[in-house]
C-alpha positions in Angstrom: 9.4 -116.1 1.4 6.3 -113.6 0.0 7.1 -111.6 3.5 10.7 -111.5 3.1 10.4 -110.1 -0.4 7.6 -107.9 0.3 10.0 -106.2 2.8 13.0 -106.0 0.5 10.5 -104.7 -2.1 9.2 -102.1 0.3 12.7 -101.0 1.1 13.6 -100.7 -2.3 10.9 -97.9 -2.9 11.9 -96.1 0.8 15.1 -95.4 -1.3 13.9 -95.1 -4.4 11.6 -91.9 -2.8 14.4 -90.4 -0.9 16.6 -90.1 -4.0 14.1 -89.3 -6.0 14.3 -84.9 -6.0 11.0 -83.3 -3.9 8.3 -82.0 -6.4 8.1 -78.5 -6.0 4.9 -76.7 -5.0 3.1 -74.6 -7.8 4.2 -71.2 -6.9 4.6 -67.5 -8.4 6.7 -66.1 -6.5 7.5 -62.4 -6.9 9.8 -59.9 -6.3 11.0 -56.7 -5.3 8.0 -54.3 -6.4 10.0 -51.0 -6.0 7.4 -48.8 -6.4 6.6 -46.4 -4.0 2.8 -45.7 -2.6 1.6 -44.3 0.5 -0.7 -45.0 3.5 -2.2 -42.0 4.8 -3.0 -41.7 8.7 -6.3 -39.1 8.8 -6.3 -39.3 13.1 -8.8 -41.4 12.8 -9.3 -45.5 12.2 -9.0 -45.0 8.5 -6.0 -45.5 7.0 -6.2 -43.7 3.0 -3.6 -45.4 0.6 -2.7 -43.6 -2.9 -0.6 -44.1 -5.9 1.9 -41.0 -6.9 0.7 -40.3 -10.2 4.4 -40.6 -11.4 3.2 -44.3 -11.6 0.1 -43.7 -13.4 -0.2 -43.4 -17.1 -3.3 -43.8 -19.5 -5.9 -45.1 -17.0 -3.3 -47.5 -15.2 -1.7 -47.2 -11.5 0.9 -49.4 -10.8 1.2 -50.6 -7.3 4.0 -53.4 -8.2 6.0 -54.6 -11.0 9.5 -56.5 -11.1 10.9 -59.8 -11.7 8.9 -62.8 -10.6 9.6 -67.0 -10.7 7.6 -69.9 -11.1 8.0 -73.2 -9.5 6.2 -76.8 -9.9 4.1 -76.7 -12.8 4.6 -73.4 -13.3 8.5 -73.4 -13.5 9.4 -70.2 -15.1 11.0 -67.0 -14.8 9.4 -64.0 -16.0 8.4 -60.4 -14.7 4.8 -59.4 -12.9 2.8 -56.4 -12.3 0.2 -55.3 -9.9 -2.1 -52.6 -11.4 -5.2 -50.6 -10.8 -7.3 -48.3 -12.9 -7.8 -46.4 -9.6 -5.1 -44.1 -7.8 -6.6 -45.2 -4.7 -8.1 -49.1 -4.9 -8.5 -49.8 -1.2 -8.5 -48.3 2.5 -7.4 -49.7 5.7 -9.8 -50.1 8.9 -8.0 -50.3 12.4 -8.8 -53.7 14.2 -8.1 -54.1 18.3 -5.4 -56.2 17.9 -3.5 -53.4 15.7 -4.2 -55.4 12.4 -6.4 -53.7 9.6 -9.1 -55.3 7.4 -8.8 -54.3 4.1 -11.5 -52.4 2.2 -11.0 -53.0 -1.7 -13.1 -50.1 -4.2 -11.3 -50.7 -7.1 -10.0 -53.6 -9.0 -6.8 -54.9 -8.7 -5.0 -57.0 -12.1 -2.6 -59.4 -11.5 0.0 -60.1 -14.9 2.9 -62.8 -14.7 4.9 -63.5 -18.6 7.5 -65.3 -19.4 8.7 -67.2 -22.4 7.4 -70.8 -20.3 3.9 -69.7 -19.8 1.7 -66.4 -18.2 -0.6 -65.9 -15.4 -3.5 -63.4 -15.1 -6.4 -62.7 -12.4 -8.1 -60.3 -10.4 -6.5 -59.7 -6.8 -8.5 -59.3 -3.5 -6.8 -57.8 -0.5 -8.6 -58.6 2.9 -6.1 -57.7 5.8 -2.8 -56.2 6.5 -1.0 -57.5 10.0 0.3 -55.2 12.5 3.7 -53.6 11.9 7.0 -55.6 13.5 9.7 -54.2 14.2 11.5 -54.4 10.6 8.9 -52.2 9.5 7.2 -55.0 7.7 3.5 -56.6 7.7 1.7 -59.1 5.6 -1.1 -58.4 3.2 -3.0 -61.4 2.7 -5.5 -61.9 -0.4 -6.9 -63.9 -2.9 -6.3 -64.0 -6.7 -9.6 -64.6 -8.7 -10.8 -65.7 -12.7 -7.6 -66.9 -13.5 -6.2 -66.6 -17.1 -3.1 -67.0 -18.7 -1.5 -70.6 -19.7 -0.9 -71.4 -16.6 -4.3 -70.8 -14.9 -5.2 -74.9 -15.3 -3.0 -74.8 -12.4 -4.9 -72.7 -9.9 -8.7 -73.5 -10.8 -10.3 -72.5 -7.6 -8.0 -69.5 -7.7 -5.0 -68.1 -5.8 -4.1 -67.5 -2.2 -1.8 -64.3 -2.4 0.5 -63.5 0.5 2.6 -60.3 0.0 5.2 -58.3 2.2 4.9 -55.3 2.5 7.6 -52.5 3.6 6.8 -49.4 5.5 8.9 -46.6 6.7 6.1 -46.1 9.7 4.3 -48.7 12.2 0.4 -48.7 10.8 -0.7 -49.3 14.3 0.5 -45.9 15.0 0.0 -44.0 12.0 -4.3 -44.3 12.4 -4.0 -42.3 15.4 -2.1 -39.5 13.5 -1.9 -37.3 10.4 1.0 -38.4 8.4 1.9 -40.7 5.9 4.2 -44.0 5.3 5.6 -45.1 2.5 4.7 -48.4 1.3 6.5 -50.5 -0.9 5.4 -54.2 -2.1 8.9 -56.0 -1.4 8.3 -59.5 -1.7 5.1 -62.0 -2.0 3.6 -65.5 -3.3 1.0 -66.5 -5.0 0.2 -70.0 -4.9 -2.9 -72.4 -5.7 -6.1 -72.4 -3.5 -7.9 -75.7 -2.2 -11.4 -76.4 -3.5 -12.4 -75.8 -0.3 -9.8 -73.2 1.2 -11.4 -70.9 3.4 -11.7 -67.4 2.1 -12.0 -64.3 3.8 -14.8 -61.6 4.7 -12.9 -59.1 2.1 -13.4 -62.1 -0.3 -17.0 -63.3 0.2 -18.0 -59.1 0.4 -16.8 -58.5 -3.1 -18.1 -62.1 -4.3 -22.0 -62.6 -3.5 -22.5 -64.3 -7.0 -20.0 -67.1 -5.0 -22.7 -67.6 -1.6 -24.1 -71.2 -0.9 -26.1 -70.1 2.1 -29.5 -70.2 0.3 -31.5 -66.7 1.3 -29.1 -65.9 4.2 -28.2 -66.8 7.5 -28.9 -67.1 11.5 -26.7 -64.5 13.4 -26.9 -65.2 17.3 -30.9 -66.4 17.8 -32.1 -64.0 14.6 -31.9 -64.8 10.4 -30.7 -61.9 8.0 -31.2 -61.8 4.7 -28.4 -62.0 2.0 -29.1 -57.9 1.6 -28.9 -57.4 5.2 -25.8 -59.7 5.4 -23.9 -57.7 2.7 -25.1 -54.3 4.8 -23.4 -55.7 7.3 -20.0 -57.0 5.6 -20.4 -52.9 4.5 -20.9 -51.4 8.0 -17.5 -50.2 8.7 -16.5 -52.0 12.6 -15.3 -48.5 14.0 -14.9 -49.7 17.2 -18.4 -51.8 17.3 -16.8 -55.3 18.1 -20.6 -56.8 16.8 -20.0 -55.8 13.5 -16.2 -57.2 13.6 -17.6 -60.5 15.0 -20.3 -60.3 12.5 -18.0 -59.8 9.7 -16.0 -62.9 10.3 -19.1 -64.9 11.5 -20.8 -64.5 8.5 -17.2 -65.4 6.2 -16.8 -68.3 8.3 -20.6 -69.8 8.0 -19.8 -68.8 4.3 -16.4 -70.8 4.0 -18.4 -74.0 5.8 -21.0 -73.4 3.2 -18.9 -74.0 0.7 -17.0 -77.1 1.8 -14.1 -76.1 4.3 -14.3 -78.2 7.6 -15.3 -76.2 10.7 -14.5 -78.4 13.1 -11.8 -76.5 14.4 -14.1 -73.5 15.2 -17.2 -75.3 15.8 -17.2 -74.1 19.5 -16.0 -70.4 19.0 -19.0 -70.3 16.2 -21.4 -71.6 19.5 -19.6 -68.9 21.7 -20.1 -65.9 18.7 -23.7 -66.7 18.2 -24.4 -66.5 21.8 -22.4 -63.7 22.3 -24.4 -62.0 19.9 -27.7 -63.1 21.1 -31.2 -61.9 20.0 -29.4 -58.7 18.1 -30.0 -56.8 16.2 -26.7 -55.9 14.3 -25.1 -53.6 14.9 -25.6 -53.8 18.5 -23.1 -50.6 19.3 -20.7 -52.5 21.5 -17.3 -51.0 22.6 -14.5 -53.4 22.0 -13.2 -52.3 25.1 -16.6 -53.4 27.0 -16.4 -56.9 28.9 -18.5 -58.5 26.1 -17.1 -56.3 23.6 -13.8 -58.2 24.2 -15.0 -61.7 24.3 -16.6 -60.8 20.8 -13.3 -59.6 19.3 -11.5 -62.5 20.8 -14.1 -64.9 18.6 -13.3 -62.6 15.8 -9.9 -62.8 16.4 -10.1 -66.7 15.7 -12.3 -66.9 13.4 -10.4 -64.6 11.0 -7.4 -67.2 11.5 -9.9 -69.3 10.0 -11.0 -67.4 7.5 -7.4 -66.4 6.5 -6.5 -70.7 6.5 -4.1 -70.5 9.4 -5.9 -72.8 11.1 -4.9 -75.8 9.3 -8.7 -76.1 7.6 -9.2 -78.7 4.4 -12.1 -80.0 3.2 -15.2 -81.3 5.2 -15.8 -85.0 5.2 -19.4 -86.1 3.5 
């Protein structure tokens, strides 16, 4: 009789959860931007960006501001902006694979009001993705000290995933002088995992945030945390050693800090022998044979670092 009714009790909730409505995910999620800014291609692996000053007033650039929604926690509607005291808060660096790591100089403010609740934080921009063939790619970041009433809701921060519109491929706009409009069209903001992995753009502008002790072991030799953040500075320009070493260095950071690294355990192995005795920079061309085994590690572990790789928290 006890299993009989333990089944019809176990039914019951199976259809009690299916009509019950799905909880939604806490989630800004913004719109349109309609402001205008421009990458600039120098001929070169640089990519400049800068705000017209027709969107700069009184010490503030605005890269972004339009109507925005809240879900979850955070149901809402209200409007957003992205803004910058600086005309020009970050550059692009050309990658092998035609994506760019983002090089931030300038803060970045994040705002979301409404009449339900608001949302304020500091945003990090780490990489852009190759241009498809909509003219779109994907800026990925992190939001930081959140504020606002709603900021109980993201208290390890924000993962920030934003589209962006061009009007020319980035992949071919390094290798000439000319410009592309860019135009933030759509994006998400939603709450980070206490151990979510975080990227090299993230962990550069963040050293207060390190758990490695006095630094870490690179291939067979141990860098300080001064000579690690020279490194995370040394622009890749082709060197695929100081791309590996820039995501080698996030991703021993991340496992520091509590994401599982199982996943990447063996491409870690393959890195560190890869880059051997050093030192960094070791001047490799990422067209070399090794040069390409090193940004094919890179490569992964910046999936890693950027949480596509389905990372949560280690076990202890």
């Amino acid at each position: 009789m006890k299993s009989i009714l333990a089944v019809v009790i176990s039914l019951a909730l199976v259809v009690l959860a299916l009509m019950l409505p799905a909880v939604a995910q806490d989630q800004i999620t913004l719109g349109d931007g309609l402001n205008n800014s421009h990458f600039i291609g120098n001929a070169n692996p640089i990519v400049t960006m800068l705000i017209p000053s027709i969107y700069c007033n009184g010490g503030t650039c605005v890269l972004a501001a339009a109507g925005a929604s809240g879900s979850g926690h955070v149901q809402s509607n209200g409007n957003y902006m992205i803004s910058s005291p600086s005309n020009a808060p970050f550059y692009l660096t050309h990658n092998p694979d035609d994506s760019f790591t983002i090089t931030q100089t300038s803060p970045i403010n994040f705002t979301y009001t409404s009449q339900q609740g608001t949302l304020t934080g500091l945003l990090w921009f780490a990489s852009i993705s190759k241009t498809n063939s909509q003219l779109h790619s994907t800026m990925i970041g992190t939001m930081t000290a959140p504020g606002g009433s709603f900021a109980q809701y993201f208290p390890n921060g924000g993962h920030v995933t934003i589209d962006a519109g061009l009007t020319f491929p980035l992949q071919i706009l390094w290798q000439v002088h000319g410009f592309s409009v860019l135009e933030f069209q759509s994006g998400t903001i939603v709450p980070e995992g206490s151990c979510a992995p975080l990227t090299q753009g993230y962990w550069k502008n963040h050293p207060g945030a390190w758990r490695d002790g006095s630094g870490l072991t690179l291939g067979t030799s141990f860098y300080t945390n001064d000579q690690l953040m020279t490194l995370l500075n040394t622009p890749v320009q082709g060197d695929a050693s100081v791309n590996l070493a820039h995501q080698l260095i996030a991703a021993l950071l991340n496992i520091d800090n509590g994401t599982d690294g199982t996943v990447v355990q063996s491409t870690i192995a393959d890195a560190n022998n890869l880059i051997g005795i050093g030192p960094l920079p070791e001047h490799i061309p990422s067209s070399s044979p090794i040069g390409q085994q090193m940004v094919g590690d890179a490569n992964v572990l910046d999936n890693f670092n950027n949480g596509l790789l389905g990372t949560g928290c280690a076990q202890h």
